[in-house]
Rosetta silent file (secondary structure, phi, psi, omega in degrees, C-alpha in Angstrom):
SEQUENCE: XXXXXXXXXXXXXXXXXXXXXXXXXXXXXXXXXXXXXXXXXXXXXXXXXXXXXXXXXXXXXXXXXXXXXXXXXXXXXXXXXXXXXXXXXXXXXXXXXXXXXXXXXXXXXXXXXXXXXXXXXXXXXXXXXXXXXXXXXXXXXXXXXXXXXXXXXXXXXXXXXXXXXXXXXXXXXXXXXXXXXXXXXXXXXXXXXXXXXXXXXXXXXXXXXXXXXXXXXXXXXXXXXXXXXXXXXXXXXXXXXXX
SCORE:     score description
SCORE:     0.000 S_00000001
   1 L     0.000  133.549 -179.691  -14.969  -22.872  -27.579 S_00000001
   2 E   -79.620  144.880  161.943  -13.802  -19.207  -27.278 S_00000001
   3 E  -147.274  132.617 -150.447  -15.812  -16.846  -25.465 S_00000001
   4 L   -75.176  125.124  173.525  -15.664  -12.454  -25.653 S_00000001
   5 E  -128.190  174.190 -161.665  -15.431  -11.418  -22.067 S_00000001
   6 E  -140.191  114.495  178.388  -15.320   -7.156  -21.851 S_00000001
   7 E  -103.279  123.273  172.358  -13.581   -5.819  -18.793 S_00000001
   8 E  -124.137  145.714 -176.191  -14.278   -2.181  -17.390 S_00000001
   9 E  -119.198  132.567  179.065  -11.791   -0.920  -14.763 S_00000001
  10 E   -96.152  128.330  177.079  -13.004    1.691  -12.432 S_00000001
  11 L   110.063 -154.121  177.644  -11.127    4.129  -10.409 S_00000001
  12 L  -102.775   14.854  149.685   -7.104    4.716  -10.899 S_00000001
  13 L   -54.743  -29.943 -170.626   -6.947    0.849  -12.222 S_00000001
  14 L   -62.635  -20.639 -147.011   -7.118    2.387  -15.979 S_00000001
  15 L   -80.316  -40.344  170.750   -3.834    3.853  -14.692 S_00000001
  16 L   -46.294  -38.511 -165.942   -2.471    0.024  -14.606 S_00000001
  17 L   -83.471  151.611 -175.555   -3.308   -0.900  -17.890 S_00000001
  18 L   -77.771  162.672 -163.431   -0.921   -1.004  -20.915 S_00000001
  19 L   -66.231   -5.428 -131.034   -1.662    2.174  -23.086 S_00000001
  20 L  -108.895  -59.716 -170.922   -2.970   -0.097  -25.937 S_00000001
  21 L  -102.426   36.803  164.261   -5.769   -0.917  -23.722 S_00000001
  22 L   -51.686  -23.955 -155.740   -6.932    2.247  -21.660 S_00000001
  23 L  -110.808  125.342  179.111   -9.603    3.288  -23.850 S_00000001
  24 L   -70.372  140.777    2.002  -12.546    1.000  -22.087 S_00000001
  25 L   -67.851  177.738  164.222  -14.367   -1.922  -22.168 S_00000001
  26 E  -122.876  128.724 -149.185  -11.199   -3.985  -22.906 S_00000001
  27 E  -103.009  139.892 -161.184  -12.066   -7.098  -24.862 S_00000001
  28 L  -113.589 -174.787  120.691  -10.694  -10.651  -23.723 S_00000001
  29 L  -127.005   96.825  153.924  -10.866  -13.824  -25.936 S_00000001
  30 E  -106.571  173.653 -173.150  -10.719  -16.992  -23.659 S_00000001
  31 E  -105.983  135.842 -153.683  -11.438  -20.162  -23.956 S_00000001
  32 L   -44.734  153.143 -172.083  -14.477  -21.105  -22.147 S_00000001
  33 L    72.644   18.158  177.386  -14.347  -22.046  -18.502 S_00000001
  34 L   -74.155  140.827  143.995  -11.246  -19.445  -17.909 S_00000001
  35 E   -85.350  154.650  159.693  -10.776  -17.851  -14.443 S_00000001
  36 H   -28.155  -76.303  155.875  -11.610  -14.610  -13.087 S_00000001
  37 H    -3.403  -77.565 -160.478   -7.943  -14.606  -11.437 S_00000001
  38 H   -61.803  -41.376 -171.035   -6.355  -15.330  -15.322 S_00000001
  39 H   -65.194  -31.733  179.169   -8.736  -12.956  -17.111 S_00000001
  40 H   -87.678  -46.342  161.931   -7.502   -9.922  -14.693 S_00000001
  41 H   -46.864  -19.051 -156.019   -3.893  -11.181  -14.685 S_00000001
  42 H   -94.378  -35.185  178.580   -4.110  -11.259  -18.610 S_00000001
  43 L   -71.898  -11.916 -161.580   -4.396   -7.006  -18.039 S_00000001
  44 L    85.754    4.989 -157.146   -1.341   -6.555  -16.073 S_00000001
  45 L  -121.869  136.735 -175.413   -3.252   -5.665  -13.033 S_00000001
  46 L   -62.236  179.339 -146.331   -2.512   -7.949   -9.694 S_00000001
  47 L  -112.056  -38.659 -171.283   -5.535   -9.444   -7.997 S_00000001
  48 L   -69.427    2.438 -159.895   -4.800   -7.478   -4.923 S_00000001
  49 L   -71.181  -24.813 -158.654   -5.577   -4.266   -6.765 S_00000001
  50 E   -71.564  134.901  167.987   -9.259   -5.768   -6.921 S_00000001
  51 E  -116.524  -36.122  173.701  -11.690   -4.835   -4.075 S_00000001
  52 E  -152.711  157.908 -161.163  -14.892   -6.259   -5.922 S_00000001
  53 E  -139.208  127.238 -157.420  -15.374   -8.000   -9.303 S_00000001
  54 E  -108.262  138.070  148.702  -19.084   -7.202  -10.850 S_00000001
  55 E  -133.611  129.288 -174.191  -20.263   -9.996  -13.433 S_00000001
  56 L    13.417   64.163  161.313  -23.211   -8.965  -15.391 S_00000001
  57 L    94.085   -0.129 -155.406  -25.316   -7.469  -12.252 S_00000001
  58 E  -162.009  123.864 -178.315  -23.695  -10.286   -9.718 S_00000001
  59 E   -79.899 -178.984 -159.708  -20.477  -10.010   -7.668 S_00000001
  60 E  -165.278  179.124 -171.358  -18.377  -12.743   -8.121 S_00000001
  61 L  -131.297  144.556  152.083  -14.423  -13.981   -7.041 S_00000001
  62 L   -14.178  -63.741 -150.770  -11.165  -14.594   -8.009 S_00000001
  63 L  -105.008  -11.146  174.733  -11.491  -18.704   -8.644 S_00000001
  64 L   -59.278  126.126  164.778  -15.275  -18.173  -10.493 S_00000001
  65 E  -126.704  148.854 -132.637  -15.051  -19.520  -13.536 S_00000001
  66 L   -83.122  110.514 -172.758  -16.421  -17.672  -16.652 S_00000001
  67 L   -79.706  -25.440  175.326  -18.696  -20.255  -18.786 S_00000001
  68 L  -116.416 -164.475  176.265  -19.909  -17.571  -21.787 S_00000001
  69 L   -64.619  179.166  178.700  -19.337  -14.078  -22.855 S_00000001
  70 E   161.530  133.179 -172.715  -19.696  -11.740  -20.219 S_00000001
  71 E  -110.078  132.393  163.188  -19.041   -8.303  -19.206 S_00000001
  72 E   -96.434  163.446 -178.884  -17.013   -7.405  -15.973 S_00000001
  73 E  -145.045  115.407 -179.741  -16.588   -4.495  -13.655 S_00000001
  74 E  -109.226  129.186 -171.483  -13.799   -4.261  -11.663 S_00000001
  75 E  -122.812  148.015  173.981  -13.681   -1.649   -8.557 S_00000001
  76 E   -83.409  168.623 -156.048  -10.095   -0.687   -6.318 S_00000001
  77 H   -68.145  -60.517 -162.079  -10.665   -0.903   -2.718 S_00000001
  78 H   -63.674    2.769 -170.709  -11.197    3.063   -1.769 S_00000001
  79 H   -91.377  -45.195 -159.401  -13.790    2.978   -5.087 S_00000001
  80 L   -63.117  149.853  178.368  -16.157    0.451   -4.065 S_00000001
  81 L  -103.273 -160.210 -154.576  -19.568    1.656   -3.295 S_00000001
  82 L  -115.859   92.645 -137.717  -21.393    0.582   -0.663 S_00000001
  83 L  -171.804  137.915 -123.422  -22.997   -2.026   -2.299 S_00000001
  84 L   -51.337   84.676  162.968  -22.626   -6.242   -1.896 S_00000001
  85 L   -54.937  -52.032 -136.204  -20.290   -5.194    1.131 S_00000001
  86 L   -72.813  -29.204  176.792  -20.255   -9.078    2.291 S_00000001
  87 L   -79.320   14.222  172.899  -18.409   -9.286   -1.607 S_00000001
  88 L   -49.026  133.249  170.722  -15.347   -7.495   -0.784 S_00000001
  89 L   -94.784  -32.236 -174.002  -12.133   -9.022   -1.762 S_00000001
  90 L   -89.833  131.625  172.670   -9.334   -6.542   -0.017 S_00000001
  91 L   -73.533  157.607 -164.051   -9.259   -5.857    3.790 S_00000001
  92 L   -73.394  -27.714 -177.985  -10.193   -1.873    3.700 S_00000001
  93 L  -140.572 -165.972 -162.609   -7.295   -0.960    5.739 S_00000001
  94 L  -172.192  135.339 -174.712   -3.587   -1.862    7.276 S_00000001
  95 L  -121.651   -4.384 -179.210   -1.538   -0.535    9.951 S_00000001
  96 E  -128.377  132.280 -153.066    1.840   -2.980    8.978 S_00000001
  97 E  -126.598  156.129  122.345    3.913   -2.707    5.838 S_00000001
  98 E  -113.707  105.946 -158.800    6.651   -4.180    4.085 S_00000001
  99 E  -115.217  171.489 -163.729    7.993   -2.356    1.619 S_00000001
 100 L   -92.840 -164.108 -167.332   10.690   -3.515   -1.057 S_00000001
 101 L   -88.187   -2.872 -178.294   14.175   -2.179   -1.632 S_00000001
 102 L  -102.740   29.222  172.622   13.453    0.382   -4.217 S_00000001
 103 L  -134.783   57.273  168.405   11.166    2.420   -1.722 S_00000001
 104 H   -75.034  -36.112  168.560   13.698    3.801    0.650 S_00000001
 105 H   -52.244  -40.023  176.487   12.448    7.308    0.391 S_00000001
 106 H   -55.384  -56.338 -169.838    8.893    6.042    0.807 S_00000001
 107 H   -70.091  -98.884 -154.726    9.847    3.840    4.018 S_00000001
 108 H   -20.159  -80.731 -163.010   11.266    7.120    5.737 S_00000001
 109 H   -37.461  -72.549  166.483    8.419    9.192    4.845 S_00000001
 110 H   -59.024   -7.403  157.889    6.207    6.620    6.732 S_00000001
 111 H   -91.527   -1.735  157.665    7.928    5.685    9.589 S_00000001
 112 H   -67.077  -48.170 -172.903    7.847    9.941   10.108 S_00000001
 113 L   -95.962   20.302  161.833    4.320    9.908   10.318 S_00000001
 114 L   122.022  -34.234 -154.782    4.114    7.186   12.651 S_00000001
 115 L   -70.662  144.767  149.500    3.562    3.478   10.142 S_00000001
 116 E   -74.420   91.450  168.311    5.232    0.148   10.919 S_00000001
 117 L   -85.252  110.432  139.901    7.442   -0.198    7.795 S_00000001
 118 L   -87.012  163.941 -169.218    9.740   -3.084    7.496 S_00000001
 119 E  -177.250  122.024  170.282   12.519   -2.493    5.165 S_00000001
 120 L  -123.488  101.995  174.756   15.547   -4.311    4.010 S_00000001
 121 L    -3.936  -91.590 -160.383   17.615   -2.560    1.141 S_00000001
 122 L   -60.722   15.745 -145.030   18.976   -5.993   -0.126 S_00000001
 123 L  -110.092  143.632 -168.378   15.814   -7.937    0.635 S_00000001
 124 L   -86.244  161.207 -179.827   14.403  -10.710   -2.209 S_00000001
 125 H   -88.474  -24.166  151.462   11.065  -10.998   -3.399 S_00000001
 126 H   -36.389  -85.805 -160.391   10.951  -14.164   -1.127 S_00000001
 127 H   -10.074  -70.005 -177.094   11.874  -12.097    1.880 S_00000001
 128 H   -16.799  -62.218 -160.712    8.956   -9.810    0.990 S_00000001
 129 H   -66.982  -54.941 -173.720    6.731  -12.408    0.544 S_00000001
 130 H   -64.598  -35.142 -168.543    7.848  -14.383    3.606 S_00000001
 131 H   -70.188  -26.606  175.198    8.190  -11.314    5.673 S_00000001
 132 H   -75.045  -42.060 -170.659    4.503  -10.320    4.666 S_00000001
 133 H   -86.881  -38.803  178.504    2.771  -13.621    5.700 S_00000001
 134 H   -63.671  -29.260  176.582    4.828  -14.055    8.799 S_00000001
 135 L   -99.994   -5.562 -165.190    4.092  -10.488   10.262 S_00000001
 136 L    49.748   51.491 -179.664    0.815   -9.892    8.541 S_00000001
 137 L  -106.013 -178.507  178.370    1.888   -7.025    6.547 S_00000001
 138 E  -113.492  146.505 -171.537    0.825   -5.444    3.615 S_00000001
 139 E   -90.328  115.948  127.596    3.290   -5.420    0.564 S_00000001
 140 E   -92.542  113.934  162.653    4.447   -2.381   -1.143 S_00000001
 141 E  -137.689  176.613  179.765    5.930   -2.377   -4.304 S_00000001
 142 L   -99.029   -1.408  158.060    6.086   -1.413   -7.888 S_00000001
 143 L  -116.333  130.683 -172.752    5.879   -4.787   -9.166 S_00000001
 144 H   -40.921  -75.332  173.558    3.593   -6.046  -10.547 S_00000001
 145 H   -45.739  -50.614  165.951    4.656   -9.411  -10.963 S_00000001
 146 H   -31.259  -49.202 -172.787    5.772   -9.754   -7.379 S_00000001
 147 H   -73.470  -21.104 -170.766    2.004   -8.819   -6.500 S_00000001
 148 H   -81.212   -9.354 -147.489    0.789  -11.205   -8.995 S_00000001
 149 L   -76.987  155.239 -158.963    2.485  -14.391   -6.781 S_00000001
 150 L   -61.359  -53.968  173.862   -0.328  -16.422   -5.382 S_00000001
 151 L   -32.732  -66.916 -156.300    1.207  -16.211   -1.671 S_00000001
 152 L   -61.789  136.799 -150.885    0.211  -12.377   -1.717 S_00000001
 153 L   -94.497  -57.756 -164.342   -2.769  -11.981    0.078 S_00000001
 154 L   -97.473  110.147  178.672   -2.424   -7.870    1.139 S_00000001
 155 L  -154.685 -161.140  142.812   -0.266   -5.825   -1.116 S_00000001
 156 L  -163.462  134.959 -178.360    0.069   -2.389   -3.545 S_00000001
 157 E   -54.219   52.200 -165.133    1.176   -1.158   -6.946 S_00000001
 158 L   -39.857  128.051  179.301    2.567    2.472   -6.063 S_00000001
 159 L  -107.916    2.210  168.203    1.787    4.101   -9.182 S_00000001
 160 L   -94.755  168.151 -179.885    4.241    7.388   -8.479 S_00000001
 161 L  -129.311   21.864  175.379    7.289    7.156   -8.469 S_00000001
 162 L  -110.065  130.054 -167.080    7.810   10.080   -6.457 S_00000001
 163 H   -47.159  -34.598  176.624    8.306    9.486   -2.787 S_00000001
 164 H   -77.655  -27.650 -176.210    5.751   12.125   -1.561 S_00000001
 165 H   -88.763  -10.435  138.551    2.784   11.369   -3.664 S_00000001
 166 H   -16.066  -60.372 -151.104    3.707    7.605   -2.675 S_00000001
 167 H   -60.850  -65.227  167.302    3.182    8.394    0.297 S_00000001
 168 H   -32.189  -58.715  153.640    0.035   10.010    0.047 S_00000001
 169 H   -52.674  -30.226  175.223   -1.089    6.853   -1.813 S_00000001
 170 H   -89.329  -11.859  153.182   -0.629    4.162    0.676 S_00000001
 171 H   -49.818  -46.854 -161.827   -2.307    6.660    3.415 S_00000001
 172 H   -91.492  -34.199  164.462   -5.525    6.944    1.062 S_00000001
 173 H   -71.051  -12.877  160.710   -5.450    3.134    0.043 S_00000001
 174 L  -132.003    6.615  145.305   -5.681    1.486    3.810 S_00000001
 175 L    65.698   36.327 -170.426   -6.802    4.566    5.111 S_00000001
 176 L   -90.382  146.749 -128.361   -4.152    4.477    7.959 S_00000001
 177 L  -107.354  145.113  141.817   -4.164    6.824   11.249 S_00000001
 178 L   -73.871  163.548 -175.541   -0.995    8.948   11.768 S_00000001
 179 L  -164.368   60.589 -162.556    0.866    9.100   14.307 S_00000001
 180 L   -53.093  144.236  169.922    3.815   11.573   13.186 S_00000001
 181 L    75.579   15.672  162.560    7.282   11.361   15.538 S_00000001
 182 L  -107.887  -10.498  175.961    6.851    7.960   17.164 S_00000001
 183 L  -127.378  158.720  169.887    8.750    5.825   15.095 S_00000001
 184 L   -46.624  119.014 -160.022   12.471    5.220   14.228 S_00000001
 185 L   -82.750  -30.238  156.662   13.331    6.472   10.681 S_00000001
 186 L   -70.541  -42.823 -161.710   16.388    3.617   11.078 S_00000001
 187 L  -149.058   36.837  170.761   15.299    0.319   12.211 S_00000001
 188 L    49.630    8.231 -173.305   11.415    1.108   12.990 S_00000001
 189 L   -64.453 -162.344 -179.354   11.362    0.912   16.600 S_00000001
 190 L  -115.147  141.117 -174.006    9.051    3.025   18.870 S_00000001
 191 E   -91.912  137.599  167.320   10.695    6.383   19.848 S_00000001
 192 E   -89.559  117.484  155.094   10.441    7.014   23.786 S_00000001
 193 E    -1.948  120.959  136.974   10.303   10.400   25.853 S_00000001
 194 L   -73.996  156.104 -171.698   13.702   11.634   27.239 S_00000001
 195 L   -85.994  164.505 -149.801   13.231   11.893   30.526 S_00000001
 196 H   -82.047  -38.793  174.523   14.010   15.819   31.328 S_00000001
 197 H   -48.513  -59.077 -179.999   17.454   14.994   33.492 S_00000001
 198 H   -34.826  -48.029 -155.338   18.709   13.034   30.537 S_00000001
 199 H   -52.940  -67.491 -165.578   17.241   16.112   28.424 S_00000001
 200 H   -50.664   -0.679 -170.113   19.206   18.492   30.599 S_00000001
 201 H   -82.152  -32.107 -148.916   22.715   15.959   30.161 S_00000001
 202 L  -116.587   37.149  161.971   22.527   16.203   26.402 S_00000001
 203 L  -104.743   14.749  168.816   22.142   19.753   26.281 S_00000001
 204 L   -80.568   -3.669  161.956   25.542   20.727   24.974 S_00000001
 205 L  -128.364    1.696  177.536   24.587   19.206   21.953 S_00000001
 206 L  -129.191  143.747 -163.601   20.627   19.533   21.254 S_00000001
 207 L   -79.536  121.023  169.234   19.437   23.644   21.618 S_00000001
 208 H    -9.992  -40.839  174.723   17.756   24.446   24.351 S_00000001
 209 H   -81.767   -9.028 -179.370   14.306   24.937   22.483 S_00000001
 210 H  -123.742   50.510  172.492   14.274   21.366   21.130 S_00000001
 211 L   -97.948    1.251 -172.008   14.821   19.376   24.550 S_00000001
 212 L   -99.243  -39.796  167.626   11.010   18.985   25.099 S_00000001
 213 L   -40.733  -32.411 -161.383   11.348   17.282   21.635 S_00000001
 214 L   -69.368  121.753  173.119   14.162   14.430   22.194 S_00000001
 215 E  -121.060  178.133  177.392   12.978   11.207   22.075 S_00000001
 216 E  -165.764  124.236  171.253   15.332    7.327   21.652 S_00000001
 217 E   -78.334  168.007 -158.965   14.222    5.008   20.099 S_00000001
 218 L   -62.981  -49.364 -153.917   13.431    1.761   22.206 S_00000001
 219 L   -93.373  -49.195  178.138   15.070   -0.491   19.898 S_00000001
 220 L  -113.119  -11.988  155.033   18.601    0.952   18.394 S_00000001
 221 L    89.549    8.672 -172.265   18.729    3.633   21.155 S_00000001
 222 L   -63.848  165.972 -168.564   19.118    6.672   18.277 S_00000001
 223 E  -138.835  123.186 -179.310   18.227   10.055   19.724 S_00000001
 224 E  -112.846  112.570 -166.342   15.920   12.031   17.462 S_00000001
 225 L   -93.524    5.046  179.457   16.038   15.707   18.809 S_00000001
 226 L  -145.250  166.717  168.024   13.134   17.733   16.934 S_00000001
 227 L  -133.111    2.459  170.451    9.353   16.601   15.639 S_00000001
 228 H   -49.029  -98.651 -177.957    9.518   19.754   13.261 S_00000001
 229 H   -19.183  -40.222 -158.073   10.086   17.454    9.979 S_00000001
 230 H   -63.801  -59.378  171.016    7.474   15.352   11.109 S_00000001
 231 H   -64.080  -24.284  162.940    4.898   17.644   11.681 S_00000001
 232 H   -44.262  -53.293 -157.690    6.081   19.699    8.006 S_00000001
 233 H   -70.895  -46.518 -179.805    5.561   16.118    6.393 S_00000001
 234 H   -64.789  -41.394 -122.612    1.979   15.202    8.366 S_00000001
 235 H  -114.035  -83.638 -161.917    0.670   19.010    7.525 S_00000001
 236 H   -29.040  -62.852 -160.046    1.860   18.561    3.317 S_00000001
 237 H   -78.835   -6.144  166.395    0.537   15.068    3.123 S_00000001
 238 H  -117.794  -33.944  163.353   -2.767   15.550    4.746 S_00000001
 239 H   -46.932  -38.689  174.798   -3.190   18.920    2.404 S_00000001
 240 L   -87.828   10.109  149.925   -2.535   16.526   -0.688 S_00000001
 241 L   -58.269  139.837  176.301   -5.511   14.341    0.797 S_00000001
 242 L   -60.013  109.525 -167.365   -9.095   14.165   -0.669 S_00000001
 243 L   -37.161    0.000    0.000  -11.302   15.970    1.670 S_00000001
């Protein structure tokens, strides 16, 4: 037996959906005794996208499965109201990334303003995966499918494809602190103080107003000689936030 289940997606989820089905509720046919999990997967939209899943008046989970018709309401994490908190599915926030190989532009921009980004050009949707669960990061990427993999616990769908308003999105979706000019825009390390003798050593090559600036990083020893960009990039990217 078939049964009509009706999906409404709340938020920038609509944004997810193929254009066919945008204009809301979007009407299912399964056969009775389907999961939650398959019925959201069936839309294109990964599980992790989900912060709470509404079934007629009653939150509900991933693995519930749906015995009749039934209309759902699906809310994104920064959406949910404050409302069966204990039924959250997504932690609200994240201070460690992984992001995949087509978000090199991305990865800079957040290791400017401070984020623990790993990032390997070359790196497999294994890697990701393993690289997510071993460090406890949160995935970024633009695929979908990747996000759909069971293994992902923590992840996101970047729906720009432009690096700044990226950015801007993974800031508003875990809601993460800045901390512009501390970390290495190569290999992610933590950038350190020069100490002022060093400063004064290295000043035939960095200008005399941007020696209070020089920091090296910890890890690859790179010598970053200004916080200007940093502070450009934190002042844009908290202007394109929602008050």
């Amino acid at each position: 037996m078939d049964v009509t289940i009706q999906l409404k997606f709340e938020g920038d989820l609509a944004a997810l959906l193929r254009r066919e089905d945008r204009p809301q509720p979007v009407t299912r046919q399964f056969p009775a005794w389907t999961r939650v999990r398959t019925v959201i997967e069936s839309c294109g939209i990964p599980p992790c996208e989900i912060d709470l899943i509404v079934i007629d008046g009653q939150p509900s989970g991933f693995d519930t499965f749906i015995g009749g018709d039934a209309h759902l309401t699906l809310l994104p994490p920064h959406l949910a109201p404050s409302v069966f908190i204990e039924s959250r599915l997504q932690l609200p926030r994240a201070s460690r990334f992984v992001a995949d190989g087509k978000l090199g532009n991305l990865t800079r921009n957040l290791r400017l303003l401070g984020l623990d980004v790993a990032y390997e050009l070359n790196a497999t949707s294994d890697d990701l995966v393993a690289t997510m669960r071993a460090e406890d990061r949160a995935l970024l990427t633009p695929d979908r499918a990747l996000l759909m993999r069971a293994e992902v616990t923590t992840g996101y769908c970047l729906r720009s494809d432009i690096a700044e308003q990226q950015t801007v999105e993974v800031i508003r979706r875990f809601q993460v602190e800045l901390h512009p000019y501390t970390r290495c825009l190569r290999c992610n390390g933590l950038l350190l103080p020069v100490d002022p003798a060093e400063a004064r050593r290295l000043s035939v090559t960095v200008p005399h107003h941007q020696q209070a600036d020089l920091r090296r990083c910890a890890s690859c020893q790179h010598l970053y000689s200004s916080a200007v960009q940093a502070r450009q990039l934190e002042t844009t990217i908290r202007r394109a936030l929602p008050a």
